[in-house]
N, C-alpha and C positions, 0 to 999 in steps of 0.2 A: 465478442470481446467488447467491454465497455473502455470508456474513452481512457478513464482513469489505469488499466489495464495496457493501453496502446502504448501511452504517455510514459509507462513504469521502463518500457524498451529503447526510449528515445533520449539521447544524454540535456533533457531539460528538465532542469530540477525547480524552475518556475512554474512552468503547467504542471507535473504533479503537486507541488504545493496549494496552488490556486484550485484544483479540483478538489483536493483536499478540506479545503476552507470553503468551498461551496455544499458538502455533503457527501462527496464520493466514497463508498464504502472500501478500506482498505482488505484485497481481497490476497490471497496466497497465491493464485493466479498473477496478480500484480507483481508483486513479489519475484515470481518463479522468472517474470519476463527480465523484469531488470535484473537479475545474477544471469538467465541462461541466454537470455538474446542479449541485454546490452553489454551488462560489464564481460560476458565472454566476446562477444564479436568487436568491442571496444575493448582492447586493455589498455589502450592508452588514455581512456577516462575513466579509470577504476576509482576513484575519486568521487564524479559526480555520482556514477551507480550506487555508492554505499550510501551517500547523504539520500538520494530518491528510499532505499530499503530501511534508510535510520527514521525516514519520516513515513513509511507509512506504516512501521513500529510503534513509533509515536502515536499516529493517529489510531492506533489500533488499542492499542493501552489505556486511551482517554474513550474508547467507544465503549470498552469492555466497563471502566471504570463508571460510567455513568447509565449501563444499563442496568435496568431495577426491573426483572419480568415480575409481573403481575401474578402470575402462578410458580409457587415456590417447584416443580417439575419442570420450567422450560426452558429449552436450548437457552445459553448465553452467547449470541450472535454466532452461529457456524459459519458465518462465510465470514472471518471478520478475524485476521491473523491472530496465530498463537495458541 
């Protein structure tokens, strides 16, 4: 489990942000924690769980958006939401 993964479970939407702005890849793994471990075991910060899945959408969009593979046949980031 990487950190940015841990972080997706946990109702701080600081550290995934900040992992986020250092490089962490936003993964569907991340994702899956924050709907099925946080915002289900938390409903009563279902709030912050959406903002954590709205940002690494986000970051997921601008990763898609900026990659340019070098060989017109390669994956466009498979670990990398969407």
């Amino acid at each position: 489990m990487t950190p940015l993964e841990w972080a997706a479970g946990m109702p701080r939407t600081d550290v995934v942000h900040h992992l986020l702005a250092r490089g962490a890849t936003p993964t569907l793994q991340a994702r899956d924690r924050a709907v099925l471990w946080g915002a289900r075991r938390n409903p009563e910060k279902i709030a912050v769980f959406k903002e954590i899945v709205a940002a690494l959408g986000s970051a997921a969009a601008a990763r898609r958006a900026s990659d340019t593979p070098t060989d017109p046949g390669a994956s466009r980031g498979a670990s990398v939401l969407g």
